[in-house]
C-alpha positions in Angstrom: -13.9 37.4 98.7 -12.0 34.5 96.9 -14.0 33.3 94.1 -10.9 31.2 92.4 -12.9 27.7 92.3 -11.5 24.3 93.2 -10.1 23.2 89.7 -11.1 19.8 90.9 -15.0 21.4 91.1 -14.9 22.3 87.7 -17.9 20.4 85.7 -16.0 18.4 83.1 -16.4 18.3 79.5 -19.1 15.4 78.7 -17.4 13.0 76.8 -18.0 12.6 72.8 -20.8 10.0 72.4 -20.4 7.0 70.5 -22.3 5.5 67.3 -24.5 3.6 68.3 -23.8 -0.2 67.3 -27.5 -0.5 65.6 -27.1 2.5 63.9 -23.6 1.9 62.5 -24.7 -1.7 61.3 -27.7 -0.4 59.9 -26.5 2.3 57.8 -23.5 -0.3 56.7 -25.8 -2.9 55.8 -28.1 -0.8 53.8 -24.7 1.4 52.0 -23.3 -2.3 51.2 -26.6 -3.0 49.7 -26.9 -0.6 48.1 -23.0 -0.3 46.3 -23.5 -4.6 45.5 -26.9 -3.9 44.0 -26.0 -1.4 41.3 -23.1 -3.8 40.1 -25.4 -6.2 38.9 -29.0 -4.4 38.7 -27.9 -2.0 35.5 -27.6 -5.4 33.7 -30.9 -6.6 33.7 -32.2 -3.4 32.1 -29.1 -3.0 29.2 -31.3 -3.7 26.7 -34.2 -1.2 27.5 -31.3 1.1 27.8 -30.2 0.4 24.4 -33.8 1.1 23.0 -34.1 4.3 24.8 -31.0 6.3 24.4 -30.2 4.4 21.2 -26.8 3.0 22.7 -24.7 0.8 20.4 -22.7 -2.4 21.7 -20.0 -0.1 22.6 -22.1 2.6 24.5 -23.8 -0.2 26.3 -20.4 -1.8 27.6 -19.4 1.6 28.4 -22.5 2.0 30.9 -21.1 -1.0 32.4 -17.6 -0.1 32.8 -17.7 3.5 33.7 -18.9 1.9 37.1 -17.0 -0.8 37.5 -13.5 1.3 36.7 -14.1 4.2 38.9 -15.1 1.9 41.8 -12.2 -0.7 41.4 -9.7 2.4 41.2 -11.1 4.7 43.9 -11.5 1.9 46.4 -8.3 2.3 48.4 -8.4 6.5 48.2 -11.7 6.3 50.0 -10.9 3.6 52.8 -7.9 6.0 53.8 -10.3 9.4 53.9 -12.7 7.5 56.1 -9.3 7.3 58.8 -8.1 10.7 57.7 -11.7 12.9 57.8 -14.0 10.4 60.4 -16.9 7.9 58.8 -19.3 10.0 59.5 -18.2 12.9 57.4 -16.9 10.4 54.5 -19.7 8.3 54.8 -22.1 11.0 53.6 -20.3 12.3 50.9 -19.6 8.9 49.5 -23.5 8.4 49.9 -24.6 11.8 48.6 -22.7 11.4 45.2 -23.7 8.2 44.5 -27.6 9.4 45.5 -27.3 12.2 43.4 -25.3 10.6 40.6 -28.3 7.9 40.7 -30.7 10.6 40.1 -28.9 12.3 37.1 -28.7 8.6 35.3 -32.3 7.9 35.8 -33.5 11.1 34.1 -30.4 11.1 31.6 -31.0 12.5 28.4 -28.2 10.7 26.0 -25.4 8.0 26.5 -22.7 10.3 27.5 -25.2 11.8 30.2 -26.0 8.2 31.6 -22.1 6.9 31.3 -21.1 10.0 33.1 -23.6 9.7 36.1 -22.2 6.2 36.1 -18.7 6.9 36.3 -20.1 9.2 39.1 -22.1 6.5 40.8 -18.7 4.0 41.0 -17.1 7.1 42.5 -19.3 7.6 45.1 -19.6 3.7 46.1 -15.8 3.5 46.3 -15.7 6.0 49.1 -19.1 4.2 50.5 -17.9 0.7 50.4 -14.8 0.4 52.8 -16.4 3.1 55.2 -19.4 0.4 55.5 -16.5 -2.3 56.8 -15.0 0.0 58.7 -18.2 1.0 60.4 -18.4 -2.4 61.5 -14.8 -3.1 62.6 -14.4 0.5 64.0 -17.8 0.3 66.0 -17.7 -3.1 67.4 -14.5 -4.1 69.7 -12.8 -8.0 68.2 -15.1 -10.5 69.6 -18.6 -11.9 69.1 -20.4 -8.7 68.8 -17.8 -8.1 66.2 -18.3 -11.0 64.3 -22.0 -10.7 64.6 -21.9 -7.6 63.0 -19.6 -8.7 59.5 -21.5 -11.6 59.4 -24.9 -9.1 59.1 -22.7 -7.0 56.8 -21.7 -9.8 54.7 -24.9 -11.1 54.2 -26.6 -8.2 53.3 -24.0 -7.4 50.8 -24.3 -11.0 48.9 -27.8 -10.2 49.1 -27.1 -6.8 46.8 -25.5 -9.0 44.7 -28.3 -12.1 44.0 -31.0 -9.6 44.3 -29.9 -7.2 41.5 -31.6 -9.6 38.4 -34.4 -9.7 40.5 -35.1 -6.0 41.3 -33.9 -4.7 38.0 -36.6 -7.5 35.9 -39.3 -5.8 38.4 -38.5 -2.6 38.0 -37.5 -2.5 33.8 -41.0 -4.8 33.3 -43.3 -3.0 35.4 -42.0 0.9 35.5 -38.7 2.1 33.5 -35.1 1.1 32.5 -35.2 5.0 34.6 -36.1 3.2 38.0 -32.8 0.7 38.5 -31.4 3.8 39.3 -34.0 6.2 40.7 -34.7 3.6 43.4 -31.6 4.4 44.5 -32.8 7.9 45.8 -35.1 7.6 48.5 -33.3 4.7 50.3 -30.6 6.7 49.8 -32.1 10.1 51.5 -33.7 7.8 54.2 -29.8 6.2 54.9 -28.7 10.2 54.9 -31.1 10.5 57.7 -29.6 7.9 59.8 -26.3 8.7 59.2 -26.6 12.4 60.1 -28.3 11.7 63.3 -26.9 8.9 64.8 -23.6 8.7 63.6 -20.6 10.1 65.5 -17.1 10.9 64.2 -14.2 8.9 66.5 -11.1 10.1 64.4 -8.4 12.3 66.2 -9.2 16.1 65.2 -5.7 16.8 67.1 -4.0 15.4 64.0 -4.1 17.7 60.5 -5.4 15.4 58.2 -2.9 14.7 55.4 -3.8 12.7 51.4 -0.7 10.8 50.5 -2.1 12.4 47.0 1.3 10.6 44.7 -0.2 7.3 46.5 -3.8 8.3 45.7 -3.1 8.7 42.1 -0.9 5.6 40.9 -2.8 3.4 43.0 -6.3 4.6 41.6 -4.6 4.7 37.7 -2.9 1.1 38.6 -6.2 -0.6 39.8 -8.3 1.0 37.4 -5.6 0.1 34.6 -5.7 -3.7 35.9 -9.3 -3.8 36.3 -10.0 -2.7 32.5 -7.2 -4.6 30.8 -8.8 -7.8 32.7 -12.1 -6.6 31.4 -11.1 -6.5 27.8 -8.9 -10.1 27.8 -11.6 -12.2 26.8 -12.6 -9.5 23.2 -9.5 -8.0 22.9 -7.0 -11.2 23.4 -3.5 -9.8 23.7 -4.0 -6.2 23.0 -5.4 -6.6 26.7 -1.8 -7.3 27.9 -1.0 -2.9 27.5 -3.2 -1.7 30.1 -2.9 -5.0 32.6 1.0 -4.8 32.5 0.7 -0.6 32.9 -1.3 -1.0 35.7 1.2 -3.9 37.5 4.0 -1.2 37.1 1.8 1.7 38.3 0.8 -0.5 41.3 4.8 -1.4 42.2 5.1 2.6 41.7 2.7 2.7 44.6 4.5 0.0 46.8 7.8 1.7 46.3 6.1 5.3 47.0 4.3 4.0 50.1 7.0 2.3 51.8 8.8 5.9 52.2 6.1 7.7 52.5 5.7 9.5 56.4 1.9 8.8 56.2 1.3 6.6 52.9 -2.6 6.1 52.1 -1.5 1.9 53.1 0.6 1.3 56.0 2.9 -1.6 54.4 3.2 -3.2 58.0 -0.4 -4.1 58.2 0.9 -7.2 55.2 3.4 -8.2 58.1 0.4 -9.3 60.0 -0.7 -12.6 58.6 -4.6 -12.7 58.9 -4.9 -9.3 57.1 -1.9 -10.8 54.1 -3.4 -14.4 54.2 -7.1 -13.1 54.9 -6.8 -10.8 51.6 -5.1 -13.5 49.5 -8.0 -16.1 50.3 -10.6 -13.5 49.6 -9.3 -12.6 46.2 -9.0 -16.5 45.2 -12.5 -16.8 46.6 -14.0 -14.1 44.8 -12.6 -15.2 41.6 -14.8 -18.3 41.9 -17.9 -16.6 43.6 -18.8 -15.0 40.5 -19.7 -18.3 38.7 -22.4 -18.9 41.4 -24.4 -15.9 40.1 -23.6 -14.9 36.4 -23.0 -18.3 35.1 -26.1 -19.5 36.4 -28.2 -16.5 35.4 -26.9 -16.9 32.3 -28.3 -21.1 32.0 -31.2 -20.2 33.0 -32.4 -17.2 30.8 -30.3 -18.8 27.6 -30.6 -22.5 28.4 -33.9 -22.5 30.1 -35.5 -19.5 28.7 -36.7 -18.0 32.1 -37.7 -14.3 32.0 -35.6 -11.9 34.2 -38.3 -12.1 36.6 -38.2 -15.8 36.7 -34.6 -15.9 37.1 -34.4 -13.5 39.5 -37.1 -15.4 42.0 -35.6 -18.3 41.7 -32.1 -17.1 43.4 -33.9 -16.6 46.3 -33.0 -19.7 47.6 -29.4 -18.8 47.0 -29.6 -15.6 48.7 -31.1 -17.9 51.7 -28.2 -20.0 51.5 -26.4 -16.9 51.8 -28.0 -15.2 54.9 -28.2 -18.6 56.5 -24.4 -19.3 56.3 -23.7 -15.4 57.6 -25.7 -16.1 60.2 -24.5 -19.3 61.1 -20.7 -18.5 61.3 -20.5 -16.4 64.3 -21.9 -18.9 66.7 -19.8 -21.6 64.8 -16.6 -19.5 64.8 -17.3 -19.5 68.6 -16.7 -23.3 68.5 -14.3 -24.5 66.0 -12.7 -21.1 65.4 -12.2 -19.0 62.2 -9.7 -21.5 60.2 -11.5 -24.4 60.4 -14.8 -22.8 59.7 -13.7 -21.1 57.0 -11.9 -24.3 55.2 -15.5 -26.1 55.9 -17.2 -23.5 54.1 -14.9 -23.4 51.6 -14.8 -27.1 50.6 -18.7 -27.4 50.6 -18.5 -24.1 48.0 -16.4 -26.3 45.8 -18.7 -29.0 45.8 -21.7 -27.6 44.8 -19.5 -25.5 42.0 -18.8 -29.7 41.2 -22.2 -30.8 41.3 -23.3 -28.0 39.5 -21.1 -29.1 36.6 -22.7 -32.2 36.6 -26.1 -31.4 36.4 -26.2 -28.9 33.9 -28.5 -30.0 31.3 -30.3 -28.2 28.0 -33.6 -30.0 29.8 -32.6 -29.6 33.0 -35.4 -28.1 35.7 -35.1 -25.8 38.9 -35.5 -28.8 41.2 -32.8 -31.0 39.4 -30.2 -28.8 37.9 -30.2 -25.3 40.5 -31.9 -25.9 43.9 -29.5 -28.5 45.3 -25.9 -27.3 44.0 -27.4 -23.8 44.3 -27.9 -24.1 47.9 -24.9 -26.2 48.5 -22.5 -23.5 46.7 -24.5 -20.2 48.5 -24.5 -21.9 52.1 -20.4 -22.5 51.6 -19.7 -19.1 50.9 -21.9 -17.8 53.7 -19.7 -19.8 55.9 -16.6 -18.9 54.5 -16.6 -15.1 53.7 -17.6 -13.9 57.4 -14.4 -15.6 59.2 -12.4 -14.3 56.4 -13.5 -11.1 56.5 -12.9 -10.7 60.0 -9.2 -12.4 59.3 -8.7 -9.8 57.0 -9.2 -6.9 59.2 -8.2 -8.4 62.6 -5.1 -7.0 64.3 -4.9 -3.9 62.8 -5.6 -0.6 64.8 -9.1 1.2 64.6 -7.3 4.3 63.3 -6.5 2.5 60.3 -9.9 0.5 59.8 -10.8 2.5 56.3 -7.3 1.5 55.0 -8.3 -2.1 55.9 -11.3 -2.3 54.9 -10.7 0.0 51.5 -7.7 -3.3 50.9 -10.9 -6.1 51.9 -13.0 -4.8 49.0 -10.4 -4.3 46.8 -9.3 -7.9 47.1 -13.0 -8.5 46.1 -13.5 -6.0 43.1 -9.8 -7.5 41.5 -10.9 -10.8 42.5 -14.5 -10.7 40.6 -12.8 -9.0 37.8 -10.2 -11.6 37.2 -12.6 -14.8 37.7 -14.9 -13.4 35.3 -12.9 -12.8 32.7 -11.1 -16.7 33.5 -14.4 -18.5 33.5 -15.6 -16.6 30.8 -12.5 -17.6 28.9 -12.8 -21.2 29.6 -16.6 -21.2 29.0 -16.2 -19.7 25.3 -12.9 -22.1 24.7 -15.2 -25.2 25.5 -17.1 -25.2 22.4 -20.5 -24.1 20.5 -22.7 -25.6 23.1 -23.8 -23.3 25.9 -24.2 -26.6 28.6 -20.6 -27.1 28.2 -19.5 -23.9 28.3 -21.2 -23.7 31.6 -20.5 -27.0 32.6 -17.1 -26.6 32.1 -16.9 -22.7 34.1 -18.6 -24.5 37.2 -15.7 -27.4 37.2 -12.9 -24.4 37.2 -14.9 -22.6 40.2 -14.2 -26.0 41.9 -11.0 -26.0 41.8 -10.1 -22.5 42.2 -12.6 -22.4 45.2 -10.0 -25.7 46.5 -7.1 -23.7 46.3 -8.6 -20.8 47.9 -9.1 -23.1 50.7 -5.7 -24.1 50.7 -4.6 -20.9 51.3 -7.2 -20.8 54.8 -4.8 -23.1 56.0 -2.2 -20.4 56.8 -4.6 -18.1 58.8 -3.1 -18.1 62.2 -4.2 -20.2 65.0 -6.5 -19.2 67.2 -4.8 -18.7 70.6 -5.9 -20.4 73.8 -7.8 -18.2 76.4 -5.0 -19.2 79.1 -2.4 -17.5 76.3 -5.0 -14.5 75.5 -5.1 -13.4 78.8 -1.9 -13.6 79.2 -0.8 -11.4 76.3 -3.3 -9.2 77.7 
């Protein structure tokens, strides 16, 4: 008896199931949270810190820095592994060190304990934070559901950000200095959860996954370099210019290495495309200014107005509105007026509520006459502008390549934040004694560097037509 079978009755191999789109938003959303939260949350509780490891100025900047540094430099190593060892995979490591890393600092025992779990901690968000984005932009095709989803991603993340003050007052008055980190565990278990049952690796196991490790090293050193030397400019003055100018030369090391590189950690061609070049340019500038909405404004209100942490903390909660509102808004408006214009709208009503801001600042100034309106105004203009250039930024590119996108969007944001605080901070000390003007005079450069930002949204590309989209198609 014949028993070859009919190879066309063989059962075929079920194909590999993809994420699911709420579970990839979700656990981006919350890993994004997470990553933007622990920038700014640490701050509120420095001085509890100080009391309870006995931490000197230098110690305390140190707790600061070790984070900032290691997740500045590692940014771009850990947007490539994403492509090179699947989301999934890279997406629970980067969550597992900075879980674990958050448990060691909140039961640290001396400084050099807690400024090595934070070193740790930075490490572990910069291989979390571009495989969030790339989650997104991997997941969900180019289109509505695409811009949806960054604009949920985005607003989430500028959430992190204006919530940190809030939950690290709560936390240091009511528990522990120990608990801005040890919060950080069980969300971070329950994320671990998600991720490891709902997520799916897409990459290409045919292909032997290979580091471009001379790539990995000089652009980690030259970011990281850049990122500290900006850090120290204001303190430091021109002693500052050493580690800026060795991590410009590092960073053309890398530029030069990549571009002969067979499989370089950033393909140089994705710059050729002019969303991602222009998109990452406009996101830099915009950054720069963004961080005046939040730490310049904290800082009038607790030194200027005397608010509590607390205090300060509840009353961004408008501004995080503003926020979530404008994310939310975008994608619909996107729909209608497209990306360019949106994003220039957005932009110029950012710059003037950083103007009216400047304005208003007064030593007797109240929530309701010197925060709520420019507050809103500036938070409602960057929710409109950073979702269409975030999807500019990573548009055009192929999915295989989304982590090296994405790991370039956030470090556009990291060198962006670095180099507007240190130039507002500049200008606010140069304006005199008086803490209004200093302010005053931050919020007025915010303007105008959030004007040129918009400027440069001028050069996005067009959108096309649908006639000429098919077509292409």
């Amino acid at each position: 008896m014949n028993t070859t079978q009919d190879p066309a009755l063989k059962p075929l191999r079920p194909p590999a199931r993809a994420t699911p789109g709420w579970a990839a938003l979700l656990a981006a959303s919350i890993g994004q949270f997470l990553v933007v939260l622990d920038i700014s949350v640490v701050n509120v509780a420095l001085p509890h810190i100080r009391e309870g490891l006995g931490l000197g100025a230098t110690g305390l900047q140190w707790v600061v820095n070790a984070y900032s540094l290691t997740f500045a430099g590692f940014l771009l190593l850990g947007g490539r592994a994403a492509d090179l060892f699947g989301r999934k995979r890279v997406f629970i490591t980067g969550l597992g060190l900075f879980t674990l890393a958050s448990l060691a600092g909140g039961f640290a025992q001396d400084g050099s304990m807690l400024i090595a779990a934070r070193a740790a901690q930075g490490l572990g968000a910069a291989i979390l934070a571009p495989v969030t984005l790339s989650l997104v932009t991997g997941t969900f095709p180019e289109g509505p559901a695409r811009t949806k989803a960054i604009a949920m991603w985005t607003a989430v993340g500028t959430a992190g950000g204006a919530t940190g003050g809030l939950v690290g007052g709560l936390l240091t008055d009511y528990l522990s200095w120990r608990w801005v980190l040890l919060i950080n565990v069980p969300v971070g278990a329950v994320v671990a959860v998600i991720a490891a049952r709902w997520l799916r690796d897409e990459r290409d196991t045919a292909r032997r996954a290979r580091l471009d490790l001379p790539g990995a090293v000089l652009v980690t050193a030259g970011v990281g370099l850049l990122a500290f030397g900006i850090g120290r400019t204001e303190d430091h003055g021109w002693t500052s210019l050493i580690p800026i100018t060795a991590g410009l030369v590092l960073i053309a090391l890398f530029v030069a290495v990549e571009a002969r590189t067979r499989e370089p950690l950033v393909q140089l061609r994705l710059f050729r495309l002019r969303s991602v070049a222009v998109g990452n340019l406009a996101t830099l500038v915009g950054t720069m200014a963004g961080f005046a909405l939040w730490y310049f404004l904290s800082l009038y209100m607790q030194n200027v107005l005397h608010y509590s942490a607390v205090r300060t903390g509840v009353s961004f909660l408008p501004h995080t509105a503003g926020i979530i509102i404008g994310s939310r808004l975008a994608p619909p408006l996107m729909a209608r007026i497209g990306a360019r214009l949106l994003a220039g709208i957005g932009g110029l009503m950012a710059a003037a509520g950083f103007a009216w801001q400047s304005l208003v600042l007064d030593a007797d100034g109240t929530f309701l006459t010197a925060i709520l309106g420019p507050g809103a105004t500036m938070a409602l203009g960057f929710g409109l502008l950073m979702t269409p250039l975030v999807e500019a930024s990573t548009s055009g590119a192929d999915s295989s390549e989304a982590g090296a996108v994405a790991g370039v969007v956030n470090t556009s944001r990291t060198i962006g934040g670095a180099i507007g605080l240190t130039v507002l901070g500049t200008a606010a000390a140069r304006a005199g004694s008086d803490l209004v003007d200093g302010y005053s005079t931050a919020f007025l450069i915010a303007a105008l560097i959030t004007t040129a930002g918009t400027a440069i949204v001028a050069f996005l590309p067009k959108p096309r037509r649908a006639g000429h989209a098919d077509a292409a198609a």
